[in-house]
N, C-alpha and C positions, 0 to 999 in steps of 0.2 A: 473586225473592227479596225479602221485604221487611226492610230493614236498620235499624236505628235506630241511631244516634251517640248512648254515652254520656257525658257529659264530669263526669269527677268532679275537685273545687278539693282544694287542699292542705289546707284545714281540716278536710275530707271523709273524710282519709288520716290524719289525723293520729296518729291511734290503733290497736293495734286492734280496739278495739270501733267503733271507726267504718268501719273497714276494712272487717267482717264486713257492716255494714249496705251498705255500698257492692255489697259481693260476693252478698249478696240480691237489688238492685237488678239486678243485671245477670240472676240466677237468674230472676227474673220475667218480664222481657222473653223469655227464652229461652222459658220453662213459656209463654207465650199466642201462641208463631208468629214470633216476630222474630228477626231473625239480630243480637247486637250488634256492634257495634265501640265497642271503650271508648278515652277518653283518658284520660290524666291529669296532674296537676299534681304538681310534689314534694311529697315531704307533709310537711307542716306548714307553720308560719309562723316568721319570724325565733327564732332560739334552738333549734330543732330542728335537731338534725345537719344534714338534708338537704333543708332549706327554701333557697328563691334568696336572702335576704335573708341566712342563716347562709354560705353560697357567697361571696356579694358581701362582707359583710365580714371572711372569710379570705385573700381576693385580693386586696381592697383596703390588708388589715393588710401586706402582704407587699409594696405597692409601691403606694402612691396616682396614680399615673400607670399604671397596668397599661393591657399593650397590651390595644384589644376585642376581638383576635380571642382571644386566652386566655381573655379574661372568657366571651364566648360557650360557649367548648368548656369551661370549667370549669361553666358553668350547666347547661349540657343534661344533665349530672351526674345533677340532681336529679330529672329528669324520667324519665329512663332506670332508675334504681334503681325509679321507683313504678312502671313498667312492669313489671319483672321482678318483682319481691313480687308485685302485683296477678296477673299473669298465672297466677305459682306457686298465688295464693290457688285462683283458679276451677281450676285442674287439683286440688286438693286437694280440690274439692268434684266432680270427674267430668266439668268442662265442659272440652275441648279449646281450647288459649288457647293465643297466641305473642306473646308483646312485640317489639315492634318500635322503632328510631327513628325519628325524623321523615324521616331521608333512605329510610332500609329500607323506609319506605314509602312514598316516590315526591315526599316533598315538596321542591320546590326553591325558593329566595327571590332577592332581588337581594342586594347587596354591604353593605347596610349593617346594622354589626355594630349588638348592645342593640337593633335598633329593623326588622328585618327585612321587607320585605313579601311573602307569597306569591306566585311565579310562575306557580306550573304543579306539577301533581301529575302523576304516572305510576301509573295504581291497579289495575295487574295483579298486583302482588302481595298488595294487599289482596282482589283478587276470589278469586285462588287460594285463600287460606284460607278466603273466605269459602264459595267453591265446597267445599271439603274438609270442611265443618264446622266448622272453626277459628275460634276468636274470635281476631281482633285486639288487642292492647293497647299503643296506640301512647304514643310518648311526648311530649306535647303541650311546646307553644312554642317549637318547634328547625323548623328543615331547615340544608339545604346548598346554596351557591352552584353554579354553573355549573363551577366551578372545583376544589370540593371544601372547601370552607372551612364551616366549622359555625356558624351561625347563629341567635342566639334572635328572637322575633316583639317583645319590649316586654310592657310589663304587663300581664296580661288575656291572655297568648299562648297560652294552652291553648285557650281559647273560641272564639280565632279558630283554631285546628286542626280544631275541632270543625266547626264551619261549615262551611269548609272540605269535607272529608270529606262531612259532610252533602249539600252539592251537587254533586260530583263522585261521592258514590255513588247520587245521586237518595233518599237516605233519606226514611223516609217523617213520619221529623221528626228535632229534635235534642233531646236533654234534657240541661237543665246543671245537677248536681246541686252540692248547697252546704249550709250550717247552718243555713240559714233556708227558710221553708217558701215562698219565692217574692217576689216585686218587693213592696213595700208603698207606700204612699204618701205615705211620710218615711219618713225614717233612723228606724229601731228604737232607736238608742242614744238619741236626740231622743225619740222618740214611741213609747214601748213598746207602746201598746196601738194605734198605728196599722194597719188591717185592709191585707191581700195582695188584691191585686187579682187576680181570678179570671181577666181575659183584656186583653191591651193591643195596641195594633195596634204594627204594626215600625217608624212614626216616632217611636210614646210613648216608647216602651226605645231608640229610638240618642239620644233628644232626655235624656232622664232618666243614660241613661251620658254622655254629653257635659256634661254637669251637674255628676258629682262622683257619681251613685249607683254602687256598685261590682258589684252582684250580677252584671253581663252585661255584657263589653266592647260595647263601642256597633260597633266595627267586625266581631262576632259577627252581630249582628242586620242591621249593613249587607248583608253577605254572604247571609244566608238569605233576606232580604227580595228579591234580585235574583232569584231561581229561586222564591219563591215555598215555602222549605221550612219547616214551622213546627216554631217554638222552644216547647219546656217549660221553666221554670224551677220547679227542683225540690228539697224537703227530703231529706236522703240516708238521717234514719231513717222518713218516711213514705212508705208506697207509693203513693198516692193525693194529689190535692191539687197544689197548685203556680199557677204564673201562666203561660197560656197565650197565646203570642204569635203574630200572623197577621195576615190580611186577610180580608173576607168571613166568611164561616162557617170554621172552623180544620175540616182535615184530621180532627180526631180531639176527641171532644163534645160537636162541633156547635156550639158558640159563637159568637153574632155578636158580632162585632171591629168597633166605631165608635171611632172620635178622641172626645175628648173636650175641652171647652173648657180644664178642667185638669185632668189627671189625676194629679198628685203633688208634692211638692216635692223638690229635690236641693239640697246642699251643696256646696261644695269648699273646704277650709281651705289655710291657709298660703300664701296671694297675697301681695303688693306691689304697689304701685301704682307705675307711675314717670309722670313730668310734665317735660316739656323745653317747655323757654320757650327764650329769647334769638334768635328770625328776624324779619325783618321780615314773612316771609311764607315760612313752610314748603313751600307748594304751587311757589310762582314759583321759587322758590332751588334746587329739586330736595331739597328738602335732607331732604322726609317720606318719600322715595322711598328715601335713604341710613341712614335712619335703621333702617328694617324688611328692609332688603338688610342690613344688618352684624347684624342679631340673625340675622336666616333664616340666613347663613353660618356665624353661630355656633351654631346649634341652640337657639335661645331663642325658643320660643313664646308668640305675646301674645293678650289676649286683651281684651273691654269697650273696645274699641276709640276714643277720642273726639276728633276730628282738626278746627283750624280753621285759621287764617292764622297766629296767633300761636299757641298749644298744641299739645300732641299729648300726646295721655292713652292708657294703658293698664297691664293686670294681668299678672303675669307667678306664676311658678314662684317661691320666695322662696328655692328651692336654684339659682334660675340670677341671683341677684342681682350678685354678681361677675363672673359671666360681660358680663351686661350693662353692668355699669360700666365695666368694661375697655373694652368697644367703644364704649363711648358719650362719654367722656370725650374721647378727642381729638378730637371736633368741636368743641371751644370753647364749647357751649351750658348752659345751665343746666339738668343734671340732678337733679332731685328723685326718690329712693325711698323711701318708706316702707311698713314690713312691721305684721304684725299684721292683714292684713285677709281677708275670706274672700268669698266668692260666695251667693247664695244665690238659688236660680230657680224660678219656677212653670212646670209644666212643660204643654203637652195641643197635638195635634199637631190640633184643633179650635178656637183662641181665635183664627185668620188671620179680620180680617174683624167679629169679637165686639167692639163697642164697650163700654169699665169696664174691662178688665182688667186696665190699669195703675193709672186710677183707685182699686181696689180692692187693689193691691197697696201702693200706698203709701199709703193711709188705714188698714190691716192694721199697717206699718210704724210712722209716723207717733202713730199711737196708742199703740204701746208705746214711745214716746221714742228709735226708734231711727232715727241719721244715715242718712241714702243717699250715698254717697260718687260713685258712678256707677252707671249702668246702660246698657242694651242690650237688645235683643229683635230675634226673628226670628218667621217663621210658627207659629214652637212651643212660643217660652218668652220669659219676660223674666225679665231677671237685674238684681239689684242689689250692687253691692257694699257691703257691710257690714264692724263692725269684728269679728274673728274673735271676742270675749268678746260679743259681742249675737247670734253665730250660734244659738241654743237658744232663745231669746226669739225671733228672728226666724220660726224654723220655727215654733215652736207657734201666734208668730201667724196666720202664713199658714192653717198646717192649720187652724186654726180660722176663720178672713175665710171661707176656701172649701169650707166643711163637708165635709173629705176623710175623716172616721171616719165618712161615709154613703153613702161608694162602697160 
């Protein structure tokens, strides 16, 4: 049976004329030999009855300490109703369909609530329908503990159901359909006329989602990259077209997938910086050890990392700035935040090794008068932080230093 995973985003749903094109989507794959199995997202985005964002602040109006296991079982809401519409849609059109949830269909996760990670699938019930001719229509970013406790994945959770799926049913790829016609090379909001890239290997897109790009959770493409399943990223009113992700030649147009030195640039707005002074010596004292043990405790992720004897620099969430202050403050040390600032990285899973490419990012920079507050780099990107009003200026420079409208 050859199966394809379709995962359609909440902006996809949001309508329904956008519904209808989604419910095409799926009519085609069926019309050329594939069997689907669809996800979905809730549809719409915050202000929509049954968007997560609409969910989140009705629970949260109701009691700003809500317990997360409520919050979980009230989110999966959203996901379950796109199932059941979608499912009803394709029976409307002749295609034999059942919505399912995330547990209904075999997904189980660990224990932690908002932020879940996949266990282990049971996918006999997804073979059964598929066996029966049935289309699946699951409902993306949920499972269920061990225990029986309802669970969501975290942001991007639909993408990583898809995956998911994707390699537990050996599909013969995945496609994450969206309102844009596929991965581009900047933010479209930055770079309207920035061109989609027609094919990107699976460390460009986890390095590019890790960055701030939002088209494709980065732990999506983790996932498919392990088994080798490739990703489509795709427009939901085009049939044709999209950014095709892989290794080698891709499964399906024959596409050679190379790394490139840089293949894009990504964003991420609303950082803080924090800066603790007052040790004599951070390393010796234990005290740089205590410092990232009380955020990890806390759920406060850091990030631009920049650590000496006396300093200890890093970026953070600027919605976890109180969190971090609270824990930071009874060591006695001189805590420094300030917000306002943003990320900004070149991305290409080929620049490990390419001597200039920092050189050329901060002569890009530099030339448009703009600060470098810190930076970082790994084999795949380098990032500077910026202040979040120089972010538009930043990107354009870059895309322009590294001529990305001629990918």
């Amino acid at each position: 049976m050859r199966v394809v995973v379709q995962k359609f985003g909440g902006s996809s749903l949001a309508t329904p004329e956008m519904r209808s094109e989604a419910l095409q989507r799926v009519n085609e794959a069926v019309e050329s030999g594939l069997h689907p199995v669809v996800v979905v997202s809730a549809m719409g985005r915050e202000g929509d009855p049954y968007a997560t964002d609409t969910l989140l602040n009705l629970i949260y109006g109701t009691h700003p300490n809500a317990d997360d296991s409520n919050v979980d079982l009230l989110l999966s809401c959203g996901e379950i109703i796109s199932a059941s519409v979608f499912a009803e849609g394709l029976r409307s059109m002749g295609l034999p369909a059942t919505a399912l949830t995330g547990w209904q269909c075999g997904i189980t996760t660990d224990d932690v609530h908002l932020g879940a990670r996949v266990t282990g699938v049971e996918s006999e019930r997804l073979w059964e329908l598929i066996g029966a001719g049935t289309i699946p229509v699951v409902a993306g970013f949920q499972g269920v503990t061990e225990t029986g406790k309802v669970t969501t994945l975290g942001r991007g959770g639909s993408d990583t159901t898809a995956a998911v799926l994707g390699v537990v049913l050996k599909a013969e790829r995945v496609e994450i359909f969206t309102d844009v016609d596929g991965i581009k090379t900047a933010d479209p909001r930055l770079i309207p006329d920035a061109p989609t890239l027609k094919v990107m290997s699976y460390r460009e897109v986890v390095e590019m989602g890790h960055m701030g790009a939002k088209v494709l959770h980065p732990r999506a493409a983790e996932i498919t990259m392990e088994e080798g399943i490739p990703l489509q990223i795709r427009s939901v009113v085009h049939s044709k077209g999209g950014t095709m992700v892989g290794r080698g030649k891709t499964k399906f147009g024959g596409e050679k997938v190379a790394d490139r030195v840089v293949t894009g640039i990504a964003n991420l707005g609303k950082r803080a910086q924090v800066k603790i002074e007052g040790a004599d010596d951070f390393h010796s004292s234990g005290l740089a050890t205590k410092v990232f043990q009380l955020l990890a405790d806390a759920g406060v992720s850091v990030d631009l990392i920049y650590l000496s004897p006396d300093l200890i620099a890093f970026i953070i969430d600027q919605a976890k700035v109180d969190t971090a202050r609270r824990v930071l403050t009874p060591l006695g040390l001189s805590v420094k935040i300030e917000l306002g600032f943003a990320k900004v990285s070149v991305v290409g899973a080929g620049m490990h090794g390419v001597p200039g490419v920092m050189a050329r990012v901060v002569n890009c920079l530099e030339a448009e008068g703009i600060p470098i507050y810190q930076t970082t780099d790994s084999h795949a990107n380098i990032s500077c932080l910026v202040l979040e009003e120089h972010v538009p200026r930043a990107v354009q420079a870059l895309y322009r230093g590294f001529q990305l409208d001629r990918i």
